[in-house]
C-alpha positions in Angstrom: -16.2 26.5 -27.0 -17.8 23.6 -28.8 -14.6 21.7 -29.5 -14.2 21.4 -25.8 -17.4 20.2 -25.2 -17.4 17.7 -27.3 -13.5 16.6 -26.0 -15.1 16.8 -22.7 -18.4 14.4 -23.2 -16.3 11.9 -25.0 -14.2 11.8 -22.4 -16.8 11.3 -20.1 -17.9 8.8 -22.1 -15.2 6.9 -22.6 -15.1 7.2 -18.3 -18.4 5.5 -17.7 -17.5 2.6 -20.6 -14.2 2.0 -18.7 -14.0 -1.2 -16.1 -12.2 -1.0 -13.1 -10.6 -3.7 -11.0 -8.6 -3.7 -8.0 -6.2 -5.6 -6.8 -3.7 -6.0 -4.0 -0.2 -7.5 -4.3 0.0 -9.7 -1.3 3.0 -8.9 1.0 5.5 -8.1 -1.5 6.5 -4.7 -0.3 7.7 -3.1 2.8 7.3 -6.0 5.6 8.2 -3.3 7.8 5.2 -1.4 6.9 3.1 -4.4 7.5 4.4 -5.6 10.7 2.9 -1.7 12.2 -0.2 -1.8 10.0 -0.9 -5.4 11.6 0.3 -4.2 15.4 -2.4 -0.9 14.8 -4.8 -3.1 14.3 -4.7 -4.6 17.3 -3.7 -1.5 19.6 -6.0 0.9 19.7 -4.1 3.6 21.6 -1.8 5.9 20.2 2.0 5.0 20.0 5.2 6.6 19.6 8.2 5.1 19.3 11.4 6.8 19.7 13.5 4.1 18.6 12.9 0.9 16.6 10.2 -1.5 18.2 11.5 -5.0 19.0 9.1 -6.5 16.5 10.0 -5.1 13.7 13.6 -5.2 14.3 14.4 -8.4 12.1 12.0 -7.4 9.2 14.7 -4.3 9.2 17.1 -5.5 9.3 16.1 -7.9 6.4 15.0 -4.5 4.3 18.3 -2.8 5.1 19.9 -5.5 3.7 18.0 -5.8 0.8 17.8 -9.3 1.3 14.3 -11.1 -0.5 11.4 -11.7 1.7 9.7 -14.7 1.2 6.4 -16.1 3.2 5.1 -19.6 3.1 2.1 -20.8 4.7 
């Protein structure tokens, strides 16, 4: 029908008029999650654990915990 069509194009429209931006928020989640991201990285082979790795123990410790997770450089 021509009611859709018309919904439909502006939508489109409104799509290609849109700007996008991404962004990443730095560290502020899981630091669990990041200390594996960070050790795939750099190991190549295929691990798996069937108990908690040594070096993430503290960051779960810290998550467990609920205790704030600060950084400084």
């Amino acid at each position: 029908p021509w009611h859709l069509r018309n919904q439909c194009e502006n939508c489109l429209s409104n799509i290609w008029n849109m700007g996008f931006i991404a962004t990443h928020i730095y560290r502020k989640g899981n630091s669990c999650a990041d200390r594996l991201a960070n050790y795939e990285i750099s190991n190549l082979d295929f691990v798996w654990w069937n108990s908690l790795p040594n070096f993430i123990r503290h960051e779960f410790c810290h998550n467990k915990l609920r205790l704030p997770n600060y950084r400084f450089n």
